[in-house]
mmCIF file of the N, C-alpha and C atoms, coordinates in Angstrom:
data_MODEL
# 
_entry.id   MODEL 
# 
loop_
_atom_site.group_PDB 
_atom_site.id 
_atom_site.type_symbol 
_atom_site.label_atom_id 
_atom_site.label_alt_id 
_atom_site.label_comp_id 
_atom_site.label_asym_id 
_atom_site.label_entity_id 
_atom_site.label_seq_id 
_atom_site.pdbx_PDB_ins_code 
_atom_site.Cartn_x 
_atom_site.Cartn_y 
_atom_site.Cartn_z 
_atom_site.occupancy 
_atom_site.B_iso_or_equiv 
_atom_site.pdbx_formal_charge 
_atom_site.auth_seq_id 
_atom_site.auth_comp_id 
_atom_site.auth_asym_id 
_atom_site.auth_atom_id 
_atom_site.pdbx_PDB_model_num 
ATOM 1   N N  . UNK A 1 1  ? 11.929  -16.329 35.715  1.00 0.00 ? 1  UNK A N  1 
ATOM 2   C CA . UNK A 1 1  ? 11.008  -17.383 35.324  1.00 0.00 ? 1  UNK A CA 1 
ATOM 3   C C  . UNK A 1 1  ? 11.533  -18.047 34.056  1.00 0.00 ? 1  UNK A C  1 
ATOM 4   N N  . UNK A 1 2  ? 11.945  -19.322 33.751  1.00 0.00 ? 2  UNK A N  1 
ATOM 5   C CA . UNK A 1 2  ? 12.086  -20.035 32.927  1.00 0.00 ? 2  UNK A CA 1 
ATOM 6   C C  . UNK A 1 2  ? 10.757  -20.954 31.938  1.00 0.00 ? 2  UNK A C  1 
ATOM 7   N N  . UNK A 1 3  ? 11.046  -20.034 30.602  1.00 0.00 ? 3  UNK A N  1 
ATOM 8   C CA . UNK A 1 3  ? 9.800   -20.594 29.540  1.00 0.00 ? 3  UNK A CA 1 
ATOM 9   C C  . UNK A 1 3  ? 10.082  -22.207 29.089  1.00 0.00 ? 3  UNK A C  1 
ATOM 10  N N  . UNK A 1 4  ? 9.362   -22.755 29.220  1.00 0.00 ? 4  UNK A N  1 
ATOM 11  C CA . UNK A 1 4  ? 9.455   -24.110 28.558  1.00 0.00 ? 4  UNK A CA 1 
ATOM 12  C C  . UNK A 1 4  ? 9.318   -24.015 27.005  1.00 0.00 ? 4  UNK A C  1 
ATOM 13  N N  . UNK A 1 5  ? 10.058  -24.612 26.277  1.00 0.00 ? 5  UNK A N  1 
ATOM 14  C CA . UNK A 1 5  ? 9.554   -24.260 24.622  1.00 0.00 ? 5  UNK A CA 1 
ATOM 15  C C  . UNK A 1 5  ? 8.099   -25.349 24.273  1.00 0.00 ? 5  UNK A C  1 
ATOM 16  N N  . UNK A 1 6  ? 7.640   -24.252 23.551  1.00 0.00 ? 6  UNK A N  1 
ATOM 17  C CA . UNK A 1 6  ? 6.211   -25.124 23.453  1.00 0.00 ? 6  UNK A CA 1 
ATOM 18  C C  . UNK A 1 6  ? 6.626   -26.204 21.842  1.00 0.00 ? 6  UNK A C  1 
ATOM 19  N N  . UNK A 1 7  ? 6.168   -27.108 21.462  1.00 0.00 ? 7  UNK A N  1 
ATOM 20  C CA . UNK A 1 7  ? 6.219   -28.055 20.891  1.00 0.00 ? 7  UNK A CA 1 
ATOM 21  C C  . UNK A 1 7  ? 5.525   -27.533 19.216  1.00 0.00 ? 7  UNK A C  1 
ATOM 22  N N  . UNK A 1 8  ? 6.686   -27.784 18.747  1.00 0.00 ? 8  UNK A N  1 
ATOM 23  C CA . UNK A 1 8  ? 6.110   -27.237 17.363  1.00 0.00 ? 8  UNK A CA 1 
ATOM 24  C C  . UNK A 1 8  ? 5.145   -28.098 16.842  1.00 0.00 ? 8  UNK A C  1 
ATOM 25  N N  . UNK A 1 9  ? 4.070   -27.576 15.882  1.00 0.00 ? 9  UNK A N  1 
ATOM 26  C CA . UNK A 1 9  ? 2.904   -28.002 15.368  1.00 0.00 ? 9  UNK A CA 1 
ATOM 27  C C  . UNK A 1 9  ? 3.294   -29.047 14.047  1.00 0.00 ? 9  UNK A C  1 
ATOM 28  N N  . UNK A 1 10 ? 2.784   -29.769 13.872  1.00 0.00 ? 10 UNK A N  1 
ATOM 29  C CA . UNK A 1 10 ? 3.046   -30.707 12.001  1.00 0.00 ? 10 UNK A CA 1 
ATOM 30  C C  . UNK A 1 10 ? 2.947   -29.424 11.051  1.00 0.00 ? 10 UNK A C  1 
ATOM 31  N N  . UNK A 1 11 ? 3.442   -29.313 10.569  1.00 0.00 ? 11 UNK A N  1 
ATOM 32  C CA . UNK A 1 11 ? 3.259   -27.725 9.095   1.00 0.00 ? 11 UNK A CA 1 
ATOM 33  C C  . UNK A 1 11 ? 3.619   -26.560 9.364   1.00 0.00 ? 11 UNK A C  1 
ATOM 34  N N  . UNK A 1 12 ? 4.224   -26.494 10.857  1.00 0.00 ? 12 UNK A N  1 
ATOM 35  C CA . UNK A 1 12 ? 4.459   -24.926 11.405  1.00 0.00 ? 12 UNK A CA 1 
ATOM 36  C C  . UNK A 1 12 ? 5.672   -24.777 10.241  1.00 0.00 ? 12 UNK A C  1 
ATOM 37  N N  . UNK A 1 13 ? 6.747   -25.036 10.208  1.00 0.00 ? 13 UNK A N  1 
ATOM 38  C CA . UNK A 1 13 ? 7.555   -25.026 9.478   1.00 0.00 ? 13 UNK A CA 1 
ATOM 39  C C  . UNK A 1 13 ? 7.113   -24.574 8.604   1.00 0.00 ? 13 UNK A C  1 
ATOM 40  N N  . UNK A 1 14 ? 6.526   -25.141 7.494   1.00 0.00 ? 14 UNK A N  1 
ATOM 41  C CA . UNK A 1 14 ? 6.058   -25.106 6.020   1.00 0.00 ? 14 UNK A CA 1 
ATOM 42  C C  . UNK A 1 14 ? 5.658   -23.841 6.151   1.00 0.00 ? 14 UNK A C  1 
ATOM 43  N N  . UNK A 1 15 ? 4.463   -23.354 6.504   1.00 0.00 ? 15 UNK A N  1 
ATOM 44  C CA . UNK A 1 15 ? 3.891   -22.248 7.189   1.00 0.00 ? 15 UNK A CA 1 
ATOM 45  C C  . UNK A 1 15 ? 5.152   -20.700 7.208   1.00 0.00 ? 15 UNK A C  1 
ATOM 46  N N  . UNK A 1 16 ? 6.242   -21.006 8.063   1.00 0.00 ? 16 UNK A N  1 
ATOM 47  C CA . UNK A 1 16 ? 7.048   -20.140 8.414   1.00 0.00 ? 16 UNK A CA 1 
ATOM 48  C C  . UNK A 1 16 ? 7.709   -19.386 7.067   1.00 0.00 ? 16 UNK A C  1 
ATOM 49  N N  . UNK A 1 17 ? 8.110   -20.769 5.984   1.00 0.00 ? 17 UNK A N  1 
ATOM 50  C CA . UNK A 1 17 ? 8.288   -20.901 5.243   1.00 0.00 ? 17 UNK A CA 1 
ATOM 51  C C  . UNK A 1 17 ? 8.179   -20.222 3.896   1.00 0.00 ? 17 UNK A C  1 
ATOM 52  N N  . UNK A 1 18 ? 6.749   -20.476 3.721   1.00 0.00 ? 18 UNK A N  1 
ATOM 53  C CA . UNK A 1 18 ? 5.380   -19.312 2.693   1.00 0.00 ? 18 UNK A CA 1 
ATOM 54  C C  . UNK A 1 18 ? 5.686   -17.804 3.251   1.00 0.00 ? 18 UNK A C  1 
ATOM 55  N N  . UNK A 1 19 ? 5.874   -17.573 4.606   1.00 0.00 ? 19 UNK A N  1 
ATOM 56  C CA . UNK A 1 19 ? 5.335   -16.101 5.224   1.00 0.00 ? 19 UNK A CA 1 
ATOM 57  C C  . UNK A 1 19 ? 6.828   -15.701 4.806   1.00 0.00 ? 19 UNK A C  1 
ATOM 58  N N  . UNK A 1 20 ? 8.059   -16.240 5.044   1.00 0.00 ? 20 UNK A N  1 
ATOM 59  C CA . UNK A 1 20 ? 9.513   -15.611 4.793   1.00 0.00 ? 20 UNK A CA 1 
ATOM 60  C C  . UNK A 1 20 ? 9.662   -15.609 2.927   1.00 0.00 ? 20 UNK A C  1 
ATOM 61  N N  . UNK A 1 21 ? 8.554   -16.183 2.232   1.00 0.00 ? 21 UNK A N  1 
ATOM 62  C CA . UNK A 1 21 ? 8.500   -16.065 1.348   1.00 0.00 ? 21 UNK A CA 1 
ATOM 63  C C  . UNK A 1 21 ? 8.356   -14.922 0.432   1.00 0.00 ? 21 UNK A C  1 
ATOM 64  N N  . UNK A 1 22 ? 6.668   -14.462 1.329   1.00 0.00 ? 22 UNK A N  1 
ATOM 65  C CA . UNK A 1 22 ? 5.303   -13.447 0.889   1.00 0.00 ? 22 UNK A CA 1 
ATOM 66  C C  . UNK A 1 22 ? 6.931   -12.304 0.700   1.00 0.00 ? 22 UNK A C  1 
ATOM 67  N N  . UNK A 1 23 ? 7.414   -12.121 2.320   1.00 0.00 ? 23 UNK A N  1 
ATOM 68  C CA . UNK A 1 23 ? 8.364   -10.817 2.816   1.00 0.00 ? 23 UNK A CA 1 
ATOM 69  C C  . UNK A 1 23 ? 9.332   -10.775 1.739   1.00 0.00 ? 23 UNK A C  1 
ATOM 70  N N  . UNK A 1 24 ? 9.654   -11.542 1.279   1.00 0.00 ? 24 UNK A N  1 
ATOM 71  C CA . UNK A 1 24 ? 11.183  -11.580 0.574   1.00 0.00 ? 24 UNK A CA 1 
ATOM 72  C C  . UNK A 1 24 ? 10.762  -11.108 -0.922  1.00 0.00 ? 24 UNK A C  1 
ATOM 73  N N  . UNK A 1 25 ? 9.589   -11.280 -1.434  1.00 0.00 ? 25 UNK A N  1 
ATOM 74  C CA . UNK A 1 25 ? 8.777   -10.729 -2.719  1.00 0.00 ? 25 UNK A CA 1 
ATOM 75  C C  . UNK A 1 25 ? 8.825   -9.165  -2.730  1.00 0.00 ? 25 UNK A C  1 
ATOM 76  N N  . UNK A 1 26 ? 8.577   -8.821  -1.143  1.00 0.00 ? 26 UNK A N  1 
ATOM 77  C CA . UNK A 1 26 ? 8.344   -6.968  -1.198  1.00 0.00 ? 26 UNK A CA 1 
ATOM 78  C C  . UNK A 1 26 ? 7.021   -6.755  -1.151  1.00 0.00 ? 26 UNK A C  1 
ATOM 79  N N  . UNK A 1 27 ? 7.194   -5.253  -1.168  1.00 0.00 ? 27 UNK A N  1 
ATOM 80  C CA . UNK A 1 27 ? 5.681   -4.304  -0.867  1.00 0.00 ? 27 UNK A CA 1 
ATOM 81  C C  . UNK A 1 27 ? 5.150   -4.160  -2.297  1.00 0.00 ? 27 UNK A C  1 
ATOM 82  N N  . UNK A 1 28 ? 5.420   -4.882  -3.194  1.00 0.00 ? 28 UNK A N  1 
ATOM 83  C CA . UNK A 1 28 ? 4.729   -4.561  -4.654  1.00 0.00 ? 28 UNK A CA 1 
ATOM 84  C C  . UNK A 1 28 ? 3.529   -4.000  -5.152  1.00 0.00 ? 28 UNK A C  1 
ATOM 85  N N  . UNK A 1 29 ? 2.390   -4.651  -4.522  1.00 0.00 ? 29 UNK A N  1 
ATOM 86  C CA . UNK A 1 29 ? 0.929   -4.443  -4.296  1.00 0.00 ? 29 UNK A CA 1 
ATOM 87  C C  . UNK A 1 29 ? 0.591   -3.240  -3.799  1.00 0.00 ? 29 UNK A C  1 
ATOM 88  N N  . UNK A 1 30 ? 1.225   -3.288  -2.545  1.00 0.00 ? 30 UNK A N  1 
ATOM 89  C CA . UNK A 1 30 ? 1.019   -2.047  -1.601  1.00 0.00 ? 30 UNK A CA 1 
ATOM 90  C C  . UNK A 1 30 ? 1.538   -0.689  -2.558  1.00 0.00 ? 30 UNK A C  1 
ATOM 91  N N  . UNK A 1 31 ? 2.731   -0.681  -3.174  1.00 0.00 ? 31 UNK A N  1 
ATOM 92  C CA . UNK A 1 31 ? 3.287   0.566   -4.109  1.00 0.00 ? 31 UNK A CA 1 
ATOM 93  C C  . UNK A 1 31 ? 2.602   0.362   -4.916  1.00 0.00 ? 31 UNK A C  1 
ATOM 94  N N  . UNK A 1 32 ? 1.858   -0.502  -5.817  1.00 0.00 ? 32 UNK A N  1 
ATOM 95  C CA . UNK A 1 32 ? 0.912   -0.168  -6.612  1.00 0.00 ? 32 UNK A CA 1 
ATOM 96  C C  . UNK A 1 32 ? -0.668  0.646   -6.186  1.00 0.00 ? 32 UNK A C  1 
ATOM 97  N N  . UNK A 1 33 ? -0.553  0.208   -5.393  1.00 0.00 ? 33 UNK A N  1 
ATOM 98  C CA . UNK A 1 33 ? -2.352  0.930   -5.035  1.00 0.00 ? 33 UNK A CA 1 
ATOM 99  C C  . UNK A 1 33 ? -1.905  2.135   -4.291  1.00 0.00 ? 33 UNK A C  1 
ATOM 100 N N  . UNK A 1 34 ? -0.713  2.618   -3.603  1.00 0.00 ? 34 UNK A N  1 
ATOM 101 C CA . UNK A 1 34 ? -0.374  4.102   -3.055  1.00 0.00 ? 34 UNK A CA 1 
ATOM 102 C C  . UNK A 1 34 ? -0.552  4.667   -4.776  1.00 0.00 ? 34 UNK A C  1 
ATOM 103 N N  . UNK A 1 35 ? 0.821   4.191   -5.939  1.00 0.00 ? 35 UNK A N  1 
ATOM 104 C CA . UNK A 1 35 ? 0.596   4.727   -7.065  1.00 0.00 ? 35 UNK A CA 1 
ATOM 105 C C  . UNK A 1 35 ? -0.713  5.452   -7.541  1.00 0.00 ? 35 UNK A C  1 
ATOM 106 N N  . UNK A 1 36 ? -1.795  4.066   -7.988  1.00 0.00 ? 36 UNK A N  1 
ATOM 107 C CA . UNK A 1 36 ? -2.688  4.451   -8.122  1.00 0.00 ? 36 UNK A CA 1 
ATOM 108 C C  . UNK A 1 36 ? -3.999  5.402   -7.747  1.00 0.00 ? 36 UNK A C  1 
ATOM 109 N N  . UNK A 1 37 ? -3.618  5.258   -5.875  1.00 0.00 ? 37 UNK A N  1 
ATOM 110 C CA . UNK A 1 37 ? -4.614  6.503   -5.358  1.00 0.00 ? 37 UNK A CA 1 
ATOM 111 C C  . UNK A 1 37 ? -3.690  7.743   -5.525  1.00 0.00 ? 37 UNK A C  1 
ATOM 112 N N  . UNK A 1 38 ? -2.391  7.744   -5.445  1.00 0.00 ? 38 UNK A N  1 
ATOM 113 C CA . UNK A 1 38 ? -1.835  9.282   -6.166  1.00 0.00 ? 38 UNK A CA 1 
ATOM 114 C C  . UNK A 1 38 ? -2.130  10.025  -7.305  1.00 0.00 ? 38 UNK A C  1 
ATOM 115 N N  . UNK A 1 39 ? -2.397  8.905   -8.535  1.00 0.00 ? 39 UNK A N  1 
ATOM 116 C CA . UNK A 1 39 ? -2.539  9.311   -9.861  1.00 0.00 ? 39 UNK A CA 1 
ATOM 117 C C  . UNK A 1 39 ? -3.829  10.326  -9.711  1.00 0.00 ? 39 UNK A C  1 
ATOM 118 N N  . UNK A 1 40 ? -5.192  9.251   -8.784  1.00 0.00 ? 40 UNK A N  1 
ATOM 119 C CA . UNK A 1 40 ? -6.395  9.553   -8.984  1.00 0.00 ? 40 UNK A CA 1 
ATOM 120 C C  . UNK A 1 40 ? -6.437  10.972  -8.107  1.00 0.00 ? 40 UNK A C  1 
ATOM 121 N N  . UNK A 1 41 ? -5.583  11.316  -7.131  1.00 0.00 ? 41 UNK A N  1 
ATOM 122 C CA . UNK A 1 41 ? -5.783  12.787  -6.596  1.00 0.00 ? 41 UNK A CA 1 
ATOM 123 C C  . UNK A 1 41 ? -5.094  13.572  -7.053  1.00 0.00 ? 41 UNK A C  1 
ATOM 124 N N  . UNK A 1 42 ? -4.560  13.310  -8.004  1.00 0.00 ? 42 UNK A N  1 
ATOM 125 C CA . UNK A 1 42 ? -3.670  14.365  -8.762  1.00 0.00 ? 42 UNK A CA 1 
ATOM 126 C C  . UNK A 1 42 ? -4.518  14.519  -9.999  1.00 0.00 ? 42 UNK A C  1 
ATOM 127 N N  . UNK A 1 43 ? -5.405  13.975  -10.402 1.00 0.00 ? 43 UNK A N  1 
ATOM 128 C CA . UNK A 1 43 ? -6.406  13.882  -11.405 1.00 0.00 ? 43 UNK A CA 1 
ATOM 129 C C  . UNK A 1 43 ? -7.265  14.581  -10.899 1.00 0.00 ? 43 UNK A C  1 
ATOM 130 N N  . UNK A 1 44 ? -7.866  14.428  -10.136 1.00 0.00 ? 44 UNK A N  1 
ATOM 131 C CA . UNK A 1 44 ? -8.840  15.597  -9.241  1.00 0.00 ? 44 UNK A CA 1 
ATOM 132 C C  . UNK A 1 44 ? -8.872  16.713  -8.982  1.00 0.00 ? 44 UNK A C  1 
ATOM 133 N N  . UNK A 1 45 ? -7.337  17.406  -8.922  1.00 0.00 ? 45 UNK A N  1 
ATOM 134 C CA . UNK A 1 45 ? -6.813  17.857  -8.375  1.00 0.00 ? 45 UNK A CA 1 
ATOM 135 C C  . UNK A 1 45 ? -6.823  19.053  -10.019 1.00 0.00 ? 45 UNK A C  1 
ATOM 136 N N  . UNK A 1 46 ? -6.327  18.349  -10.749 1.00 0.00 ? 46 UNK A N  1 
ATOM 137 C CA . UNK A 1 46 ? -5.985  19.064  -12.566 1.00 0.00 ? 46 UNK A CA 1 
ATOM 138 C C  . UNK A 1 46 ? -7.166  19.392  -12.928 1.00 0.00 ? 46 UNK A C  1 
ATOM 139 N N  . UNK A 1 47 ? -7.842  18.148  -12.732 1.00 0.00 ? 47 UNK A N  1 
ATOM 140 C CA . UNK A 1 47 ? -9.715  18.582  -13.280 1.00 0.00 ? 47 UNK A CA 1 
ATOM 141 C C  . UNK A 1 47 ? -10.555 20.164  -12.575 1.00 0.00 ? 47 UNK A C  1 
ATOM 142 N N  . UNK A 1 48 ? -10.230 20.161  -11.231 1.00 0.00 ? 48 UNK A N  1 
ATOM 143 C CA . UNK A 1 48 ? -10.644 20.950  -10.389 1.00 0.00 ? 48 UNK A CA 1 
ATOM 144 C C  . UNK A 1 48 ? -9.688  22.372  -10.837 1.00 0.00 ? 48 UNK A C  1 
ATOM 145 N N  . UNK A 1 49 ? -8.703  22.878  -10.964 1.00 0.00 ? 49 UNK A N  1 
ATOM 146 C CA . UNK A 1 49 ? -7.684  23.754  -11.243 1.00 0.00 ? 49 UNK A CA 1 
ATOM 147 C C  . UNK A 1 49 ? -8.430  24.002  -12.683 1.00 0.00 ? 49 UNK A C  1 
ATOM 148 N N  . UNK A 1 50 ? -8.536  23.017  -13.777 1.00 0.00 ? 50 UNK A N  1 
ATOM 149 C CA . UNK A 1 50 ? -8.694  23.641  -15.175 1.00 0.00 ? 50 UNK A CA 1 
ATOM 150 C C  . UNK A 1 50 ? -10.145 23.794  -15.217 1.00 0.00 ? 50 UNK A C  1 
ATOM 151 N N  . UNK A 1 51 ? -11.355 22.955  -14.690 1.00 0.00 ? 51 UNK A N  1 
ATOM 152 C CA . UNK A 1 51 ? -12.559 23.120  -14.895 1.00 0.00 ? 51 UNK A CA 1 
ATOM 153 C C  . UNK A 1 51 ? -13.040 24.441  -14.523 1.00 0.00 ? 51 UNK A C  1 
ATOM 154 N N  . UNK A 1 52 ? -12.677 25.043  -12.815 1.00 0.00 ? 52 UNK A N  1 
ATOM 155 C CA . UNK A 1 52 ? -13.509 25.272  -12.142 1.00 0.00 ? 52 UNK A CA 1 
ATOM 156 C C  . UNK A 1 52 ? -12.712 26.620  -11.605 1.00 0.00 ? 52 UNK A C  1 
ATOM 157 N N  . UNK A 1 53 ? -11.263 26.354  -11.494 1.00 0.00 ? 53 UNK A N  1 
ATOM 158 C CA . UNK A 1 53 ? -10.445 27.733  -11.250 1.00 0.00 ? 53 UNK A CA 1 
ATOM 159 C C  . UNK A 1 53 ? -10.167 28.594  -12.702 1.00 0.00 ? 53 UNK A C  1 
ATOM 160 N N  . UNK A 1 54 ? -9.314  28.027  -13.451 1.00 0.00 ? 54 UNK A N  1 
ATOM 161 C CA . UNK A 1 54 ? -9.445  29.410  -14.530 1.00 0.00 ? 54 UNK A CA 1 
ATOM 162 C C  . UNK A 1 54 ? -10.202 29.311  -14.843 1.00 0.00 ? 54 UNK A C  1 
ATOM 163 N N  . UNK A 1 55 ? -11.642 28.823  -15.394 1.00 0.00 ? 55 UNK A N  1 
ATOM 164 C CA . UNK A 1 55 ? -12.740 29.913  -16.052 1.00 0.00 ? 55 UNK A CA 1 
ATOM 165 C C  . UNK A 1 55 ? -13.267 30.829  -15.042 1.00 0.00 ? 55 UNK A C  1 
ATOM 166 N N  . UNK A 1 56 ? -12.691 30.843  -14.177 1.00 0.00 ? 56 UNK A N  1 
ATOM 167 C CA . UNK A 1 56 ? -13.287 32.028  -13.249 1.00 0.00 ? 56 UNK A CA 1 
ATOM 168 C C  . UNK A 1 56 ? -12.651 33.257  -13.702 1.00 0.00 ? 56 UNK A C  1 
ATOM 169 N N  . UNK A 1 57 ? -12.104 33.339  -13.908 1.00 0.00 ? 57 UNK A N  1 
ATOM 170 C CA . UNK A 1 57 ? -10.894 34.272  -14.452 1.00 0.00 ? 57 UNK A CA 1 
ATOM 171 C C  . UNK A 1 57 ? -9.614  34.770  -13.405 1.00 0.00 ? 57 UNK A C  1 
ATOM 172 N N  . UNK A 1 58 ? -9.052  36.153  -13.716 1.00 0.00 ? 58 UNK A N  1 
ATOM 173 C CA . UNK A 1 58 ? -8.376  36.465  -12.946 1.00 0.00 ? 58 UNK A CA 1 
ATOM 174 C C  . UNK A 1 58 ? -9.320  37.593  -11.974 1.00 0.00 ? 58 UNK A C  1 
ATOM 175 N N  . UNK A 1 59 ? -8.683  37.363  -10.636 1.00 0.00 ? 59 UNK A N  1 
ATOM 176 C CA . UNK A 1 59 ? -9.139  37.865  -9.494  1.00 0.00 ? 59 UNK A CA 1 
ATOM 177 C C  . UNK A 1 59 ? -8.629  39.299  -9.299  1.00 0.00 ? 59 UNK A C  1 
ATOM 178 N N  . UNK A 1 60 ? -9.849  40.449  -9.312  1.00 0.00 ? 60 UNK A N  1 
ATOM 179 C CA . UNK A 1 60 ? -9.382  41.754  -9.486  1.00 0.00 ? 60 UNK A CA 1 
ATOM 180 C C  . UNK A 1 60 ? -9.464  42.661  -7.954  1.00 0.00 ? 60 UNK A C  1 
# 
């Protein structure tokens, strides 16, 4: 079956343009907010260990 090419739009270009843009910037955003939810479960994580595990003491 032979596709006919469909007819580009006024601005598709421009359009294509911005998006090969966004890509070429990187995952910046995205490694920032993984960062940030790491920090916060590793914070949770210290709080929970020093609050709540050693004052229990040692396990006899």
């Amino acid at each position: 079956m032979i596709e006919t090419p469909v007819p580009e739009q006024p601005g598709e270009r421009a359009q294509h343009e911005q998006v090969a843009e966004i890509v070429r910037q990187g995952p910046g955003g995205a490694l920032a907010l993984a960062s940030i939810a790491t920090a916060i479960v590793a914070a949770i994580w210290f709080a929970f260990y020093f609050l709540v595990f050693l004052p229990r003491g040692v396990i006899q």
